[in-house]
Every structure is written in C-alpha cells, then in structure tokens.
C-alpha positions, 0 to 999 in steps of 0.5 A, a space after each residue: 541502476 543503482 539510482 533507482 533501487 535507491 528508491 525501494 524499501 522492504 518493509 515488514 509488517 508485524 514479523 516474529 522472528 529476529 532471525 527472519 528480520 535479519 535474513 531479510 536485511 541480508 536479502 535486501 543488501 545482496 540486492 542493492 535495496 538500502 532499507 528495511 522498516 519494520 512495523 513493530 512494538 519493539 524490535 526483538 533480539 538485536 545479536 539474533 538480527 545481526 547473525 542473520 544479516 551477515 556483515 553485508 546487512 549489518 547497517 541496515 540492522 544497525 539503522 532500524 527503527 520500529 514503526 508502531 503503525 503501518 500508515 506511518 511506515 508508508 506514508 513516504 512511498 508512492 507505490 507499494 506492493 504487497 505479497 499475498 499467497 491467499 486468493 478468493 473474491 476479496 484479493 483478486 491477485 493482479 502479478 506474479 513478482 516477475 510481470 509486477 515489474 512491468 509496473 513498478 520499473 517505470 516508477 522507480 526513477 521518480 517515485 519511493 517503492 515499498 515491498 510490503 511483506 506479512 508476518 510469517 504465520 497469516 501473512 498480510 491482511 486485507 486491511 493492510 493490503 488496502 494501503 498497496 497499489 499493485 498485489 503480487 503471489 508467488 508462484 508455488 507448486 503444491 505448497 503455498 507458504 513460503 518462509 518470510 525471508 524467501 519471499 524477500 530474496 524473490 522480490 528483491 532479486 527480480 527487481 534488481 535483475 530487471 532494474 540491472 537489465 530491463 531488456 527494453 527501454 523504460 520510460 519514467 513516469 512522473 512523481 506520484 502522491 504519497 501513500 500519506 496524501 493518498 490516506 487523506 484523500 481515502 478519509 475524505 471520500 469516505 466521510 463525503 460518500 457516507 454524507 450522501 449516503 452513497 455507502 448505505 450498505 452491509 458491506 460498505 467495505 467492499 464498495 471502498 476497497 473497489 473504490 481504492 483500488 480504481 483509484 490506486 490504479 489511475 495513479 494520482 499525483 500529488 495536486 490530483 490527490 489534493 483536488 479530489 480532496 478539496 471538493 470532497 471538502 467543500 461539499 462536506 462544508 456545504 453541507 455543514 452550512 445547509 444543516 445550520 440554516 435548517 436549524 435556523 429556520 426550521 426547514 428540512 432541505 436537502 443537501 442536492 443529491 441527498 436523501 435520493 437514491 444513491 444507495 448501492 443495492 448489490 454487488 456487481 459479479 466478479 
C-alpha cells in the first residue's frame, strides 16, 4: 500500500495562507502521501507552515520548493485530479472523492497522481482545470466551500482508505504519458486544428477543452502521445512547404483539406 501512495502528490495552486500550506502538509502525512507542491512566487512564513504541519509533516515543509508555473508543477504526473465546488456547462463534474477512486487505484502502480487543489478564495479555474484528467466535488449539504485543508484531508484519507483496503482486486494499468508530453501533444493539435481552420470560431476553447478532455479520458501512453504529435508535425511541414511552392510559382493551391468547410458552426447540446 505504501508502494503505491508512493506515487501521489497534493499539489496546491496559488494558496494564501501559510497556516493552510502547513495543515495541508500535516494531512498528507497522516495519509502516507510523501509530497507536497506548491505553485507560488515565494513561499509565505515558514514557522507558520511549520506549526501547522505538526512534526509529523515538518519534512514535507522542510523539502518545499515553490514552483512559479502550474505547467511546470505537473509536468512529471500522468494522472491529476482537480477539486472544484463550482458546476455549470463548462466543468461538468464527473466524481465525488470516493467513486474518483475507481479511477485512479488502477493507475497508482505505474503512473505519478497529482491531487490538484485551488486557492482558498476561487478555487481552481477553468484554465487550470484544463491540465486534469478526472475532476472531483465534494459532496456538502447547504454550504459548498470548504477550507482548503479540509478538502485535502478528504482526498488523502479516501485514497489511503481504498489503497489500504481496496475490497476487490486492482488490476494496474499501464505507464501513461506525462502531463508534460501531454501539453506538447495539446500545442500540437492546436496549431494543426487552427492551420486547417478547423477552430474558426468564437469560442475556439470550447471545442479544445472537449477535445483535451476525449483525449485525457482515452488515456495515452507516452509513444501514443508522440504519434499524435508527430502527424500533427508533419501535416504542419507540409503546409510549410506547399506555402514555399506557392511563393515560388505564384500559384494559390490549397493544402488538401484546407479552405473547405471544416468550420464548427455550433455547439452540440450538453
């Protein structure tokens, strides 16, 4: 069981309280879950932290470095799941913390989870939800927001609950890619889609979170991730090279494909 939380991170986006940080690190800890990121510019008063972390998760304190960018804090992990308490068309939610695991247990062998939690007064946006594969609200009664450190102790004690006593047999499913390998492949069909014309809408956003989210939920390996951008790469060369010739010669060809109509006219219902 150990082995497995091994893999897992709680990562904390833009907190703003030391006290929160520290707590945080205390509920990691208690959970068996060996490390906390914090995206930050600089970290905030470290005997604060401290305090709040209790001895118990004084080394996670102690072995914090800020990161500046939530790219960078994610680029290692294969699988991340953000907490959100806000709903509506643009963040459907798709787990409580408890069926996330049916998700995430079968990962943890091969792969590096990240638990991906907000600052305490807006919680994640939809840009930084964008980097997580499986998104997560915590049931409440009346009263939706929960205290930063809270939402962490949920999180950790069902994953260490589960990973302790999965009640039925796990089968490990196999390394996926990085977040990192993921964000280039994302770049790649992003220039490609927007080559073709393919995003020539209002709301070009919308049509890419779908298309991050299909694709987070096939979920990729590494040589998957590669292929995709590798074609995405070549059809751009292409182009490239058909854009020289018509330079060249003074002929308007199209790339095949382009300048048809490729265009999204609506949004599908939801």
């Amino acid at each position: 069981m150990q082995g497995l939380l091994d893999n897992v991170a709680i990562v904390l986006m833009q907190p703003k309280y030391p006290e929160n940080i520290g707590a945080a690190a205390r509920c990691a800890a208690n959970m068996g879950i060996p490390e906390l990121r914090v995206v930050r510019s600089a970290l905030p008063d470290r005997e604060k932290m401290l305090k709040m972390a209790t001895h118990n998760g004084a080394r996670l304190i102690e072995n914090l470095t800020p990161f500046t960018d939530l790219a960078e804090a994610l680029a290692p992990f294969s699988h991340v799941v953000g907490t959100t308490a806000r709903q509506g068309r643009k963040r459907p939610v798709e787990n409580s913390p408890r069926h996330m695991l049916d998700t995430v247990l079968p990962l943890l062998a091969n792969n590096r989870i990240a638990l991906l939690f907000g600052p305490e007064d807006r919680g994640l946006t939809n840009e930084d939800l964008k980097y997580c594969q499986t998104k997560v609200t915590i049931p409440t009664a009346d009263f939706s927001s929960l205290n930063l450190a809270q939402a962490v102790a949920i999180l950790c004690y069902e994953l260490y609950r589960s990973a302790r006593y999965p009640g039925k047999r796990v089968t490990a499913a196999p390394k996926l890619a990085s977040s990192h390998e993921l964000e280039g492949m994302y770049e790649h069909v992003e220039r490609l889609l927007n080559r073709i014309g393919f995003l020539r809408t209002e709301d070009s956003s919308y049509w890419l979170r779908n298309i991050r989210n299909f694709l987070g939920r096939v979920g990729l390996c590494a040589k998957e991730a590669r292929i995709i951008r590798g074609f995405c790469r070549q059809f751009l060369w292409y182009d490239d090279q058909l854009q020289k010739d018509r330079a060249a010669t003074g002929t308007a060809e199209n790339f095949p494909g382009m300048g048809g109509d490729n265009k999204l006219e609506e949004k599908p219902e939801e």
